[in-house]
C-alpha positions in Angstrom: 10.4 -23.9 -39.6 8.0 -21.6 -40.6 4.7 -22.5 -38.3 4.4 -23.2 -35.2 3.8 -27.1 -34.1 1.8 -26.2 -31.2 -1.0 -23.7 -32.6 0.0 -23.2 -36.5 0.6 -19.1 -36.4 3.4 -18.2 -38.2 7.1 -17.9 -36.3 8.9 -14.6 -35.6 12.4 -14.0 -35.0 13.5 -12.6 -31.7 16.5 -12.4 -29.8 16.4 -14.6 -26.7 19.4 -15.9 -24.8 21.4 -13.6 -26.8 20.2 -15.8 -30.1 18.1 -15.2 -32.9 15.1 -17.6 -32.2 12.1 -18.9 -33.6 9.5 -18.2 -31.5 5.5 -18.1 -31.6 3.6 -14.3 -31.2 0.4 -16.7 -30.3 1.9 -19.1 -28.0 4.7 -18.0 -27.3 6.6 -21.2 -27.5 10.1 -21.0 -28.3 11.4 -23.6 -31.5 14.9 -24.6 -30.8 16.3 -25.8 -33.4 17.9 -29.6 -32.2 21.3 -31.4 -33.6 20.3 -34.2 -35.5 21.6 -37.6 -33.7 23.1 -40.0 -36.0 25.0 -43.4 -35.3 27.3 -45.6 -37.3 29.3 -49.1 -36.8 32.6 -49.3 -37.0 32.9 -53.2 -38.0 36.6 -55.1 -38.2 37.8 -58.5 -39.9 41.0 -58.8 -40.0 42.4 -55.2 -38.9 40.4 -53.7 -41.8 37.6 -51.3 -41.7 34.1 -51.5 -43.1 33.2 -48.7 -45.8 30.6 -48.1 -48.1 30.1 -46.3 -51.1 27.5 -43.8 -51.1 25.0 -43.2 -53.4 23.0 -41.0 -52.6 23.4 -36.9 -51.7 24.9 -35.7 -49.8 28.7 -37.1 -50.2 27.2 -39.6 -53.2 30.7 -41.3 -53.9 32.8 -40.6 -50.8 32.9 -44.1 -48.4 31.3 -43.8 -45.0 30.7 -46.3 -42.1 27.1 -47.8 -42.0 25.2 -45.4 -40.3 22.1 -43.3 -40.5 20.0 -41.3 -38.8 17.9 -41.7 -35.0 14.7 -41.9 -35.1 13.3 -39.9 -32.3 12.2 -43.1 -30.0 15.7 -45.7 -31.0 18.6 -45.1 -28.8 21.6 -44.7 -31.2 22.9 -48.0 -30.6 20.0 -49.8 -32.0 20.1 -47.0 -35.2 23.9 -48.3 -35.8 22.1 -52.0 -35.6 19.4 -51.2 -38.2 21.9 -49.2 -40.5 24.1 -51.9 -40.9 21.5 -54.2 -41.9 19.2 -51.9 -43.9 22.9 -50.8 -45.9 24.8 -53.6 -45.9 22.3 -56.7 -44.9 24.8 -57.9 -41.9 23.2 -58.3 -38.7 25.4 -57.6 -35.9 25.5 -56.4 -32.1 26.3 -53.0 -30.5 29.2 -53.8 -28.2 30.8 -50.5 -27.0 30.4 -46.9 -27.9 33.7 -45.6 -29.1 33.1 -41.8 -29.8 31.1 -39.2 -30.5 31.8 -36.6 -33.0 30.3 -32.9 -34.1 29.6 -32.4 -37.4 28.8 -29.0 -39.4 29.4 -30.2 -43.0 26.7 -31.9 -43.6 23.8 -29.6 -45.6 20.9 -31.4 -44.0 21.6 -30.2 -40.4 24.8 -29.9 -37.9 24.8 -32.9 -36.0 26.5 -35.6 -33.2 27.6 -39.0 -34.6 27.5 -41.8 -32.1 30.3 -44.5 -33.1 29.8 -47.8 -32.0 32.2 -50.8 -32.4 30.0 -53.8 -33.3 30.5 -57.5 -34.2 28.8 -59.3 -36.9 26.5 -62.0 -36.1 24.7 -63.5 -39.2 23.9 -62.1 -42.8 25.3 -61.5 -45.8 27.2 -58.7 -47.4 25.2 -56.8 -50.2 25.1 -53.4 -51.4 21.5 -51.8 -51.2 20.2 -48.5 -52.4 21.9 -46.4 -50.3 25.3 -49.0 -51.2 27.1 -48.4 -54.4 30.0 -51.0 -53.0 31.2 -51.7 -49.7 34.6 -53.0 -49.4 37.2 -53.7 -45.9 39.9 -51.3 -45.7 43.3 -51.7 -44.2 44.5 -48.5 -42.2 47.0 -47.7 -44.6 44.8 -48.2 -47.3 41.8 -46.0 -46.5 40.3 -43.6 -49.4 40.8 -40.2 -50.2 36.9 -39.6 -50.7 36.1 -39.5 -47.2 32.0 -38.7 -46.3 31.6 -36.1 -43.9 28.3 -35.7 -41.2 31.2 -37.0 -38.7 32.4 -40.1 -40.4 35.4 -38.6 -41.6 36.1 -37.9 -38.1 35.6 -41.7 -37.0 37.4 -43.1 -40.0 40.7 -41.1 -39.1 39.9 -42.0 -35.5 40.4 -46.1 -36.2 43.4 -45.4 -38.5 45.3 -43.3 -36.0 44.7 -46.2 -33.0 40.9 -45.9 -32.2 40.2 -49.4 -33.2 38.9 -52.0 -30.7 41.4 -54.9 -30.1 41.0 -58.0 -32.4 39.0 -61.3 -30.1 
């Protein structure tokens, strides 16, 4: 950021809190830079995993769960909702939230990942823009090309046990 949101003078850097911050000489409001919230469904049939091919930058090729990011009035449940159908035109419900995982490899901003474990409820499978393929993945038989931005994390997570119990 390089103007300040409240009153538009330009930032300075200071130390504060033993950090370099971004802070207004006019105002003197302080900018604190926030981890970007992002939330993803971990959907099951038949003890396989729901990926998705990315297309887009960054991690355009690697799979990934559906997920996307918060917007800043949508609690991260009802993001892994609207991901799921936006990417991959399923519409299912949010039933538990099975992790949250840091992220620092993602070039857009470090971030938390909120996992949810949700079952399907109508729709049909498609690919979209953001969907180059989607496919259901046995733990065994998981891909190498992995996204990161936490989903890595989550993927490894349900192969190693993390999975919610079939119904």
């Amino acid at each position: 950021m390089k103007y300040c949101s409240e009153c538009g003078a330009q930032l300075e850097i200071r130390m504060l809190e033993g950090r370099d911050r971004e802070v207004c000489p006019a105002c003197g409001r302080v900018h604190y830079r926030q981890l970007k919230v992002g939330a993803a469904a971990v959907i099951e049939q038949d003890g396989r995993l729901l990926l998705l091919q990315r297309t887009h930058q960054p991690f355009a090729g690697c799979w990934n769960l559906p997920a996307g990011y918060a917007e800043a009035d949508e609690h991260p449940a009802e993001t892994a909702v609207r991901e799921v159908f936006e990417e991959v035109g399923l519409h299912v419900e949010a039933e538990a939230l099975l992790g949250l995982y840091f992220f620092q490899d993602d070039p857009r901003g470090n971030g938390i990942a909120a996992v949810y474990r949700c079952r399907i409820t109508g729709g049909e499978h498609t690919t979209s823009a953001e969907t180059a393929a989607f496919r259901y993945f046995a733990p065994e038989e998981l891909p190498d090309a992995l996204a990161g931005g936490g989903h890595d994390q989550a993927i490894m997570a349900w192969r190693d046990g993390a999975r919610p119990s079939a119904r």
